[in-house]
N, CA, C and O atoms as a MOPAC input file, in Angstrom:
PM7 MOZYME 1SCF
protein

 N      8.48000 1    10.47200 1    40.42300 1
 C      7.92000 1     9.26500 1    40.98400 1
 C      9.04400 1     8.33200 1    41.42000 1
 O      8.96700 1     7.79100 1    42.52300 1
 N      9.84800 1     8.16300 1    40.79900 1
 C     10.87900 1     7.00000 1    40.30000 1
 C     11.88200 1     7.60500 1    41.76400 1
 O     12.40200 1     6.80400 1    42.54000 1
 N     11.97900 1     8.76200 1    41.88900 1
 C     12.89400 1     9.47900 1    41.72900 1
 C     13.18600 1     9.98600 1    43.64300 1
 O     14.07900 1    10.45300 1    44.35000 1
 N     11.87000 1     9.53800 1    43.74400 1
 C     11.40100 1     9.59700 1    45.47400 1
 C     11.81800 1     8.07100 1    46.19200 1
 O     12.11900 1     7.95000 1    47.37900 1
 N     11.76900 1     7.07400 1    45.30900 1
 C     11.80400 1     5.39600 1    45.66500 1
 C     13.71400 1     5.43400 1    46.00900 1
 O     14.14200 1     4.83200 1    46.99400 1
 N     14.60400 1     6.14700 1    45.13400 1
 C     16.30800 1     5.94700 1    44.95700 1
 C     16.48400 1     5.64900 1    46.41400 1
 O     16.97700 1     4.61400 1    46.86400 1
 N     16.07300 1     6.56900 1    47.03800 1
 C     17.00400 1     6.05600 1    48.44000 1
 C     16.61500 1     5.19100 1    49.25200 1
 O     17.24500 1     4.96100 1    50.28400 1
 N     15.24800 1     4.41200 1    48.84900 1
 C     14.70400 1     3.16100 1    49.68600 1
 C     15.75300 1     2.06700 1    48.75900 1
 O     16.55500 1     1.47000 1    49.47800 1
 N     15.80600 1     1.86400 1    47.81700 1
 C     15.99300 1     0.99300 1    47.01200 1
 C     17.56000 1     0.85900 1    46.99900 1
 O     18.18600 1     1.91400 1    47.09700 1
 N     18.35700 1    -0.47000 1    46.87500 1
 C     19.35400 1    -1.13500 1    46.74400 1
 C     19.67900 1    -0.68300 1    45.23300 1
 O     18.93800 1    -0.10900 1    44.43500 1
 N     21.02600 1    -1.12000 1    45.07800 1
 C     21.78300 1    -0.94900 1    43.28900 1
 C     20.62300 1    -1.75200 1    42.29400 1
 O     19.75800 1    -1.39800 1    41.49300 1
 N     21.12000 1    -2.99100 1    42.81800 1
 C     19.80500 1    -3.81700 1    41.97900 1
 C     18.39500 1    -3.43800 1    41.99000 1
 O     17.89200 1    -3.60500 1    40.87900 1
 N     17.76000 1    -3.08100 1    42.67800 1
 C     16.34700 1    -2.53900 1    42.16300 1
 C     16.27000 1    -1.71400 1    41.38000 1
 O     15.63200 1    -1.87500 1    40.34000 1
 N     17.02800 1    -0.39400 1    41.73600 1
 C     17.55800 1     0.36600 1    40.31200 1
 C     17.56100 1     0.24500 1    39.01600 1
 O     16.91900 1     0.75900 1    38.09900 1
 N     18.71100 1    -0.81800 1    39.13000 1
 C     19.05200 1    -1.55700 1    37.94100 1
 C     17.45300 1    -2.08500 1    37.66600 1
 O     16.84400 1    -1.24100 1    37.00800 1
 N     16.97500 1    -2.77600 1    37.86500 1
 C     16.00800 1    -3.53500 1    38.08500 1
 C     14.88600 1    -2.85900 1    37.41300 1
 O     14.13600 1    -3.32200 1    36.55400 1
 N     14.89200 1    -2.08500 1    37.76400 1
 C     13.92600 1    -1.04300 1    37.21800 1
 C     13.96600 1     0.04500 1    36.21200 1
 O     13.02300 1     0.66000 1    35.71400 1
 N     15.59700 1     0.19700 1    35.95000 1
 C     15.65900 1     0.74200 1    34.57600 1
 C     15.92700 1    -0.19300 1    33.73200 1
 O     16.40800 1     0.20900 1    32.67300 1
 N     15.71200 1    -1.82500 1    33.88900 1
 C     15.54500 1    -2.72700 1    33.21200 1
 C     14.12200 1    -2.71100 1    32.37600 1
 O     13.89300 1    -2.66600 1    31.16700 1
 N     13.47700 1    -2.75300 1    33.24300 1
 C     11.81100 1    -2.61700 1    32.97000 1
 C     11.05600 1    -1.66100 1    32.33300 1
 O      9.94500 1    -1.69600 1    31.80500 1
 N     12.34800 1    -0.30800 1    32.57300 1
 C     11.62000 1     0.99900 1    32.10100 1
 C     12.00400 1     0.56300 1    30.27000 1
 O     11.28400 1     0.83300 1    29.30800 1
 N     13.12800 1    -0.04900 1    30.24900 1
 C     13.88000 1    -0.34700 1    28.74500 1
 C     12.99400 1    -1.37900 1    28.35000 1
 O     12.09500 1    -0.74100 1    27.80100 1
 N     12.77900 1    -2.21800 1    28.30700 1
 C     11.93000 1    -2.93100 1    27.86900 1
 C     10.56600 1    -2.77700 1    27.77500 1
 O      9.91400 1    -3.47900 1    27.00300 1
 N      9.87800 1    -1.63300 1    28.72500 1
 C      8.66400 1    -1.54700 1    27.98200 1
 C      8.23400 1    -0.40500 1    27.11900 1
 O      7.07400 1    -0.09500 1    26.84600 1
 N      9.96100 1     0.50400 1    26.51100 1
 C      9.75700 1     1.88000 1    26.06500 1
 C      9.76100 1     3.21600 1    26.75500 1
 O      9.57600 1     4.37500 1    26.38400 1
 N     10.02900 1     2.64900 1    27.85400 1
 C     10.00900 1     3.98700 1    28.86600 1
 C     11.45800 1     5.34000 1    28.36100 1
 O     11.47900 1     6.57000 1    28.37900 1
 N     12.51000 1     4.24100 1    27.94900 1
 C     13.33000 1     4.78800 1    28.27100 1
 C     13.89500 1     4.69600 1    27.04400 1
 O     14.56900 1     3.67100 1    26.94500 1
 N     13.87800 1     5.48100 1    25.91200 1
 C     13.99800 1     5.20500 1    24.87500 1
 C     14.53500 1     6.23000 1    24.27400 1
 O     13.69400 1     7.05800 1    23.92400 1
 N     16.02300 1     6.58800 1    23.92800 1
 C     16.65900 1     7.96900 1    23.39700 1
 C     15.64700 1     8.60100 1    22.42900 1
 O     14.74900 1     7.96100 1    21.88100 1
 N     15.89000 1    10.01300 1    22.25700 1
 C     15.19900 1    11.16700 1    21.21900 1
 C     15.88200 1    10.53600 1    19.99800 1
 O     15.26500 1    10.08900 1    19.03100 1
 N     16.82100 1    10.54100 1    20.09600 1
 C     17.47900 1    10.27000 1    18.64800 1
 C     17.45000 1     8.85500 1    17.96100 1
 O     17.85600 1     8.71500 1    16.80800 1
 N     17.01700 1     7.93700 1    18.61900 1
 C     16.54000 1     6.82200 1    18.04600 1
 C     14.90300 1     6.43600 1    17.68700 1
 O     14.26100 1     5.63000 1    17.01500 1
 N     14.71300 1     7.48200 1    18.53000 1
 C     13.30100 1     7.67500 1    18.39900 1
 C     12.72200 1     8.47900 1    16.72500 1
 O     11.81100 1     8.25000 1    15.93000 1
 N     13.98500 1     9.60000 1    16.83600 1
 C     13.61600 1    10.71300 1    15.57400 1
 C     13.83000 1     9.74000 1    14.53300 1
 O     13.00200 1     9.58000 1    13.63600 1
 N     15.33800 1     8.81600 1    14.63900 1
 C     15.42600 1     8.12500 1    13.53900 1
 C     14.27600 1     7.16800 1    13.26300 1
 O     13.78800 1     7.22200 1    12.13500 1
 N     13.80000 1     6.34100 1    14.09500 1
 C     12.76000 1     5.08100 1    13.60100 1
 C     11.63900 1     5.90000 1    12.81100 1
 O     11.25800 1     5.57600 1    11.68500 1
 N     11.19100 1     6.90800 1    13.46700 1
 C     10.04200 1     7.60100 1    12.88600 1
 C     10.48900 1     8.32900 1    11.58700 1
 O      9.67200 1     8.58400 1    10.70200 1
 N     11.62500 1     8.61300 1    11.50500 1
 C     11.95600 1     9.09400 1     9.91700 1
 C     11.72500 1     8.07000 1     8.95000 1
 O     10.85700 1     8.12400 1     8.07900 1
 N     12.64300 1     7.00200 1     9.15800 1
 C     12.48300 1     5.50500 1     8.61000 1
 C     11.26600 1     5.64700 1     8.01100 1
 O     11.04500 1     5.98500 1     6.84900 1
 N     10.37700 1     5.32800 1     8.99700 1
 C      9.03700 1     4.53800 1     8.84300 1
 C      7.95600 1     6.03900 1     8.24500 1
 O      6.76100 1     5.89900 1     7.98600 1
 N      8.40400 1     6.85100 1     8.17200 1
 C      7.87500 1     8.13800 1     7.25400 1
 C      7.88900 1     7.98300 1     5.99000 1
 O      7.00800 1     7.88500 1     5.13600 1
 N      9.83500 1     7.96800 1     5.97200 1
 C     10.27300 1     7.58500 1     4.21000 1
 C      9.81500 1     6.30100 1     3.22700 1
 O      9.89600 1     6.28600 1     1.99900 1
 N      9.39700 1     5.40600 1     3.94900 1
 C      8.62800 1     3.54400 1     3.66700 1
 C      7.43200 1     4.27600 1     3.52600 1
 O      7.04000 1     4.11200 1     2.37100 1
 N      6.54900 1     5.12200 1     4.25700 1
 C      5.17100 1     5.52900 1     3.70400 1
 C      5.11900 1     6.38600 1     2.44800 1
 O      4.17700 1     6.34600 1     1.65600 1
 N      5.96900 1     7.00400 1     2.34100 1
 C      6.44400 1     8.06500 1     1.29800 1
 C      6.21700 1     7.33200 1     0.15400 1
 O      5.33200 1     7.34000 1    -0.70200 1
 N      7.50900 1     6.51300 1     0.39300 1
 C      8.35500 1     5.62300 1    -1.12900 1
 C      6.67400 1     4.49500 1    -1.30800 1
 O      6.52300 1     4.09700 1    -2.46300 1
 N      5.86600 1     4.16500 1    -0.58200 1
 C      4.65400 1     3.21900 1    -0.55200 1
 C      3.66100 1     3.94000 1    -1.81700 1
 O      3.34200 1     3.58500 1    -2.95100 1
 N      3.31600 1     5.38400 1    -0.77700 1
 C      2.30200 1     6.27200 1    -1.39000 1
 C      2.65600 1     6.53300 1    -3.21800 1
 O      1.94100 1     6.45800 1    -4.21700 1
 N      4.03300 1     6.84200 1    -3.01100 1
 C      4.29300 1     6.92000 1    -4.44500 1
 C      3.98600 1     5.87600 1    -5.60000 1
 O      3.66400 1     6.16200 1    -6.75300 1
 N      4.19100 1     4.29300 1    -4.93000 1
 C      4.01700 1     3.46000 1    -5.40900 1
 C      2.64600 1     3.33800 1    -5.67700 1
 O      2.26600 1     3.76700 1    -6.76700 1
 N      2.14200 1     3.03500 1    -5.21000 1
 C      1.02700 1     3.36400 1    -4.83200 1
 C      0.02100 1     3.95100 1    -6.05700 1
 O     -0.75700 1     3.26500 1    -6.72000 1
 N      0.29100 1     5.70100 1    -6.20000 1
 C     -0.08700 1     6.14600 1    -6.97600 1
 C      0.36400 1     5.85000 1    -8.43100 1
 O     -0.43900 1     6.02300 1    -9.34800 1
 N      1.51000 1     5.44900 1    -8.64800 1
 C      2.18300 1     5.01200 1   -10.43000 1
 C      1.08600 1     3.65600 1   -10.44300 1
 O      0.21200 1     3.64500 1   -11.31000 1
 N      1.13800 1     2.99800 1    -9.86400 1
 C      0.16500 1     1.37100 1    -9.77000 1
 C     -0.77200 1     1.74600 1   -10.49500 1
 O     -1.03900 1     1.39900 1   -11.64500 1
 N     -1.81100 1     3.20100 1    -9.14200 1
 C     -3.03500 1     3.41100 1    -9.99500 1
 C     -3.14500 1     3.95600 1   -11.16500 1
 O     -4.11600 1     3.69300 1   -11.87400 1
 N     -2.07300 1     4.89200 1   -11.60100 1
 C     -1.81000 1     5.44400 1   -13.24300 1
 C     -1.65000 1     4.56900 1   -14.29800 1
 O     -1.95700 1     4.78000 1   -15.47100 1
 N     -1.10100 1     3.47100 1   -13.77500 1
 C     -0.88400 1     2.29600 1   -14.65200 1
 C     -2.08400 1     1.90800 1   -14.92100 1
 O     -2.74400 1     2.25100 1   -15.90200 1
 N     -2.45400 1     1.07500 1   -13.93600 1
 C     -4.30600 1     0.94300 1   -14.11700 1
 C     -5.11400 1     1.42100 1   -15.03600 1
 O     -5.66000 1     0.93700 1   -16.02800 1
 N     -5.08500 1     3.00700 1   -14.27100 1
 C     -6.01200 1     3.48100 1   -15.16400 1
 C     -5.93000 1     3.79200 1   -16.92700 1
 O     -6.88700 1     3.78600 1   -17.70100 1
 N     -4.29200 1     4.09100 1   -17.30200 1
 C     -4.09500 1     3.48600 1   -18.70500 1
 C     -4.47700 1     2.58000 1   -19.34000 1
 O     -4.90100 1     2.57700 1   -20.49600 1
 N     -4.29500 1     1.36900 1   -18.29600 1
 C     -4.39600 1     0.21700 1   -18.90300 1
 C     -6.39000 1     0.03600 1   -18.90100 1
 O     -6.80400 1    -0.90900 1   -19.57300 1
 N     -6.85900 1     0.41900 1   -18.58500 1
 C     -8.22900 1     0.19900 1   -18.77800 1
 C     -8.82100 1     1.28700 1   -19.58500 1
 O     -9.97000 1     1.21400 1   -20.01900 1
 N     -8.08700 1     2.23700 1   -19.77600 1
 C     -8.46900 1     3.26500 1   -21.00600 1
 C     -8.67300 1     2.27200 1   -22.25800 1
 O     -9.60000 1     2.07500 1   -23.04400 1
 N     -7.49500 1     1.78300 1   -22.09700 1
 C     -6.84700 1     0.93800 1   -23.55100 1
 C     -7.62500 1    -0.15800 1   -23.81800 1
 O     -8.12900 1    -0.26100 1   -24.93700 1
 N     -7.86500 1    -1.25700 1   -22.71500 1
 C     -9.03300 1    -1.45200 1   -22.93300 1
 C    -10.23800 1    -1.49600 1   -23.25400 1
 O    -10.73700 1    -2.34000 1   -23.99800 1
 N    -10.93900 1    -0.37200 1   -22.59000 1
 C    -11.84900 1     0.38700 1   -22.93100 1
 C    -12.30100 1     0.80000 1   -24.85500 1
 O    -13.34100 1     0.72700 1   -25.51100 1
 N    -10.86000 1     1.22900 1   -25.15900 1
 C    -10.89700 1     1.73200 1   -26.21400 1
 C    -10.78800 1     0.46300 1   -27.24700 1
 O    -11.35300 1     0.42100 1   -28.34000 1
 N    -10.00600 1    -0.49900 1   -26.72600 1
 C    -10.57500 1    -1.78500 1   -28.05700 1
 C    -11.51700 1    -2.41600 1   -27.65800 1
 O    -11.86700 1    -3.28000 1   -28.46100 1
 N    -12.18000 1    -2.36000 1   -26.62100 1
 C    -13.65000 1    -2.67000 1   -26.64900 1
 C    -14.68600 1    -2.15100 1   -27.47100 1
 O    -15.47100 1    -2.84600 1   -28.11600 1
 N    -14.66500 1    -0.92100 1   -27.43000 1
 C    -15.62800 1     0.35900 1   -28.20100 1
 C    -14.87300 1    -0.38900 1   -29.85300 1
 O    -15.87600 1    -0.55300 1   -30.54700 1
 N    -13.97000 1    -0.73500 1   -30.46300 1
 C    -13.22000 1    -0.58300 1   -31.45700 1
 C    -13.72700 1    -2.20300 1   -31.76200 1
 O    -13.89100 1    -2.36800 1   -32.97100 1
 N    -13.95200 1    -3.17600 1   -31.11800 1
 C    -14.19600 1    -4.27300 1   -31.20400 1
 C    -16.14200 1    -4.46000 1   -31.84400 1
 O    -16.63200 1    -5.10600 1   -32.77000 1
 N    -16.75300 1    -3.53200 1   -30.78400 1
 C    -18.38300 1    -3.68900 1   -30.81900 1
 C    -18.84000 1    -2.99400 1   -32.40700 1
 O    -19.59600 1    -3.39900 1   -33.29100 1
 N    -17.93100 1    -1.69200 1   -32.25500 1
 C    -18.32700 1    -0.75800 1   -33.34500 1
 C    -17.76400 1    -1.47400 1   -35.09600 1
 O    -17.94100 1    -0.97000 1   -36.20500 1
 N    -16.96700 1    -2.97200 1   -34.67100 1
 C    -16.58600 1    -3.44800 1   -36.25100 1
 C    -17.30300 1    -4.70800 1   -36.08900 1
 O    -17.00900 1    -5.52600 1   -36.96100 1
 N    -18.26100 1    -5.15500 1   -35.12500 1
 C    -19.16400 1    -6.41600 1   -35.23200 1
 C    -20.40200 1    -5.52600 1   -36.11400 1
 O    -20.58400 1    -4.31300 1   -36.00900 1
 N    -21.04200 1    -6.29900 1   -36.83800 1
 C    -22.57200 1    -6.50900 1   -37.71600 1
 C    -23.85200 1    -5.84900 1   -37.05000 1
 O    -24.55100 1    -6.60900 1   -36.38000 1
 N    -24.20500 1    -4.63700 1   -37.14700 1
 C    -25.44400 1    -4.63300 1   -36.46500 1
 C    -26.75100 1    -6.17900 1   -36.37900 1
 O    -26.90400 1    -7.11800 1   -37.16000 1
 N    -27.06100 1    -6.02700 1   -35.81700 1
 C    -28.51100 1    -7.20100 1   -36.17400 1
 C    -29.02400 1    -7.06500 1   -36.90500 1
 O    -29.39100 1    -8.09900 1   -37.46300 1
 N    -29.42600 1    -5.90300 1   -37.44100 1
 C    -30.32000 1    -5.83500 1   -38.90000 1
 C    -29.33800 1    -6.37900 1   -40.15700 1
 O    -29.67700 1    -7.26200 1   -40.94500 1
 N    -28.18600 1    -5.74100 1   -40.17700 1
 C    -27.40800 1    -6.23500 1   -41.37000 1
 C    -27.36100 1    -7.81100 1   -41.32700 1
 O    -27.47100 1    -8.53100 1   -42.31900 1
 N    -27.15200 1    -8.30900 1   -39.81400 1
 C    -26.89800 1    -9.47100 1   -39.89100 1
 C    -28.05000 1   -10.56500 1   -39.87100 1
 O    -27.83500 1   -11.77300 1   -39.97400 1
 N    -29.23400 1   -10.01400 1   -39.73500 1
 C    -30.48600 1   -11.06300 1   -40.15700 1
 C    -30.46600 1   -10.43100 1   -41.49200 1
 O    -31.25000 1   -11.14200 1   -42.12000 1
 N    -29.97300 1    -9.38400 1   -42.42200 1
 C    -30.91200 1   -10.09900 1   -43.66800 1
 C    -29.42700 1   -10.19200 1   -44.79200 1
 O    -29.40500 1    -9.59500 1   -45.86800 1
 N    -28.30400 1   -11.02100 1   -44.29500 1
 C    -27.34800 1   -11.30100 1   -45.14200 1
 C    -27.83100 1   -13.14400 1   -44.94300 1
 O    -28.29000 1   -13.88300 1   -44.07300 1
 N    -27.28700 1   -13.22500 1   -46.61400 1
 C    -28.26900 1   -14.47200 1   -46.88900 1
 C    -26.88800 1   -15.40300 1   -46.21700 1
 O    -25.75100 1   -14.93600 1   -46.15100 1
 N    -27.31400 1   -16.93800 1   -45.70300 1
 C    -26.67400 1   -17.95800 1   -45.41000 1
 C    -25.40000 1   -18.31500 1   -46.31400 1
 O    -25.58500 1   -18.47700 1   -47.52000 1
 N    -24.02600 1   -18.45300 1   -45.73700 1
 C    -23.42300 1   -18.92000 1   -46.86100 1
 C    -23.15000 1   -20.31700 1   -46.66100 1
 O    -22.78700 1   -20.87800 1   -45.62800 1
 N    -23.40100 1   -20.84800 1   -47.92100 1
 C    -22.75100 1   -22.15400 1   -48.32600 1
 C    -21.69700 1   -22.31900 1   -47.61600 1
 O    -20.97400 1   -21.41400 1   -47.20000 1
 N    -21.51700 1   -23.81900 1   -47.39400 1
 C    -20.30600 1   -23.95900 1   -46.28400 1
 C    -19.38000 1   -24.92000 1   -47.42400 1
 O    -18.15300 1   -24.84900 1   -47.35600 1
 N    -19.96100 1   -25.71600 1   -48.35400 1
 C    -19.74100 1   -26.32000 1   -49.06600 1
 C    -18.68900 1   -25.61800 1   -50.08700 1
 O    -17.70400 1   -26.25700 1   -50.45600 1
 N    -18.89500 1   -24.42700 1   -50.48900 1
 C    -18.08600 1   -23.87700 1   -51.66200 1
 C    -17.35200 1   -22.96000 1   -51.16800 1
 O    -16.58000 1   -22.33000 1   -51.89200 1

């Protein structure tokens, strides 16, 4: 395309236009290209990992929970025991 216009076109349009091709990505080396996309691979990587330890954490931590909850209910008073234990004196 580009490539049919060279011999209408002056230095500066050229220029001009591999200005434009650079700035909107046209023209953008393989190897800076391979690198950004490695980059931004290894940041999803190192994320995902994070990511997953977070949710392991979590889910420990609500086991544990979990488990002094059950440990909490199961050392409170049923209701029956606790309606027929008599009132205590507050006095003595």
């Amino acid at each position: 395309m580009w490539s049919e216009l060279v011999p209408y076109l002056g230095p500066s349009a050229i220029a001009a236009l591999a200005v434009v091709a650079v700035l909107t990505g046209l023209l953008v080396p393989v190897r800076t290209h391979n690198r950004e996309l490695g980059a931004k691979q290894a940041e999803i990587d190192r994320l995902v990992k994070a990511l997953d330890k977070a949710e392991n954490q979590r889910d420990r931590l609500m086991f544990g929970v979990a488990d002094v909850t059950v440990g909490v209910m199961r050392s409170l008073p049923s209701a029956p025991e606790w309606a027929a234990a008599p009132p205590k004196d507050p006095v003595s």
